[in-house]
N, C-alpha and C positions, 0 to 999 in steps of 0.2 A: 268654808274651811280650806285648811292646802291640801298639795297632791304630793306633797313630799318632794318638790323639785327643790334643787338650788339656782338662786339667781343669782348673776354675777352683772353686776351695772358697773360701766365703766370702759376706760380703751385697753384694748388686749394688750399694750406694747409691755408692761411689765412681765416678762417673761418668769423669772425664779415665781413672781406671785402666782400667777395664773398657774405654771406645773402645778405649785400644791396644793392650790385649789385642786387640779383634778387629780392628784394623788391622792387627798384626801379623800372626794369626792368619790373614790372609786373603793374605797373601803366600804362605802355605807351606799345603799339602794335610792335611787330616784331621779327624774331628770337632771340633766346642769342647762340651764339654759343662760346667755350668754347674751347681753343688750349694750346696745350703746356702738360706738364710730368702730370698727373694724376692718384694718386695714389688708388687702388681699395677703399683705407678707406674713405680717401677725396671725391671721387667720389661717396661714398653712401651716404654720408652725403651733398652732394649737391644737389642730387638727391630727397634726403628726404625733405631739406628744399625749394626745387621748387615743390615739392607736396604740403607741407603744404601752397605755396602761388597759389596754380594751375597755375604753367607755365612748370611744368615738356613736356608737350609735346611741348612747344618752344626752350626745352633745347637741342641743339647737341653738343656731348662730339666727338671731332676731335681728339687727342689727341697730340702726338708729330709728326707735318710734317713737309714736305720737301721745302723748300725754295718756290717751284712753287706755290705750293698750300697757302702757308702762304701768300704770295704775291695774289693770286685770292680770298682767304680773309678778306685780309687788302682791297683792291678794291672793294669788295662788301659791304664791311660796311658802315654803316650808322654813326656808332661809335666806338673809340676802350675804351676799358674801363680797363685802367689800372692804377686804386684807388689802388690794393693791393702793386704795385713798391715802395715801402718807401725805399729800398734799393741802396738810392744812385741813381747813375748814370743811368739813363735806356734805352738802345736800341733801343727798342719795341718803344717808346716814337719819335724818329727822324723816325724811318720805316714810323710810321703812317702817323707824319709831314711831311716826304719825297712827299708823296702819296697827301698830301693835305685831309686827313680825319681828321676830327674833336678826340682829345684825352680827356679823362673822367683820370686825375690824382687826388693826394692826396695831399689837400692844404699843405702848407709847408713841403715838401718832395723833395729830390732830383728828382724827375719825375716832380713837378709843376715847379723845377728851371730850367731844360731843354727844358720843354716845354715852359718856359715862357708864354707872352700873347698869344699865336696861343693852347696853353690849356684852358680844361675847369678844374677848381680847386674845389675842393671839398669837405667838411665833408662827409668823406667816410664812413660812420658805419649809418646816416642817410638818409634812404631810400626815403625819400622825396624830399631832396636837390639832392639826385642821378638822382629821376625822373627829378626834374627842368633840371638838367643840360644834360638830355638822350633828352629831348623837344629841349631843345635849340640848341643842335647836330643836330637835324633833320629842324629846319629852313633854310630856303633855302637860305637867306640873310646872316645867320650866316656859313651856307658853304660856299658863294661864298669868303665870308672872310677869311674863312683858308684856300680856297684854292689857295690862294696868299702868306698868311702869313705862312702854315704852311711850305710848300717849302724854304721859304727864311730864317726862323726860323733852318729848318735843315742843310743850306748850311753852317750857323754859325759855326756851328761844324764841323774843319777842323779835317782828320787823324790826328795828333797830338792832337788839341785840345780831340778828342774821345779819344785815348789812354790815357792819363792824365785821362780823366775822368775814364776810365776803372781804372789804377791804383790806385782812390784814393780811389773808391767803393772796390775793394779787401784790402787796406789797413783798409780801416774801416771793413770790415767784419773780417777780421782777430785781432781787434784790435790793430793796429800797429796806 
């Protein structure tokens, strides 16, 4: 089962995201933990703005890991919160689904169209609607619901169908 933590997969450099995440995060109880490339300047500046909401000590910075451990993270959460994936196609987004955890995306983003209905979708910059939808991850009624939909949500996405999607996210980064 989870521990109530939030997990945030991803690089810290989206600032306005990351605040509300822990704006959010600081209305509602449990760790925030923090995975993925973290760069020292990012990292003081996240670190700063969970001081100025005092959750700096709910905050662990993981950094880049190893499949095992990313996987005993996505399993321990309560939530994954990846508001900042505006990027098109997202990964992170079926891993969580895979697992049956509840996802925190960015309404009208390629992560809210992946995840479809088994996400939670959100005005990601306000920290309010972030807490709403960090509450609603933690309802138990609302888990037992992704934990049906978010599985069958990710089998959607055949190898092919992912590859396409991978490609089209690279095409649009590159502006192609």
């Amino acid at each position: 089962g989870h521990d109530g933590s939030i997990l945030f997969v991803g690089r810290l450099e989206k600032r306005k995201c990351v605040d509300a995440l822990l704006g959010g995060a600081a209305r509602v109880p449990g760790a925030i933990r923090l995975a993925g490339r973290q760069a020292s300047r990012a990292r003081a500046r996240v670190e700063a703005a969970a001081e100025r909401l005092s959750v700096l000590d709910r905050v662990e910075f993981h950094g880049v890991v190893d499949d095992e451990e990313l996987d005993r993270l996505y399993r321990r959460a309560c939530v994954v919160a990846l508001q900042s994936a505006s990027e098109g196609f997202v990964f992170a987004v079926l891993e969580a689904l895979a697992r049956g955890v509840p996802v925190l995306v960015a309404e009208g983003t390629g992560a809210a169209e992946t995840g479809g209905p088994a996400a939670l979708a959100v005005d990601t910059v306000d920290p309010e609607a972030v807490a709403t939808a960090l509450r609603k991850a933690a309802d138990p009624e609302y888990r037992r619901a992704v934990a049906v939909a978010g599985p069958a949500r990710a089998l959607e996405f055949t190898p092919e169908r992912t590859a396409r999607g991978y490609v089209e996210a690279w095409r649009d980064a590159l502006g192609g």
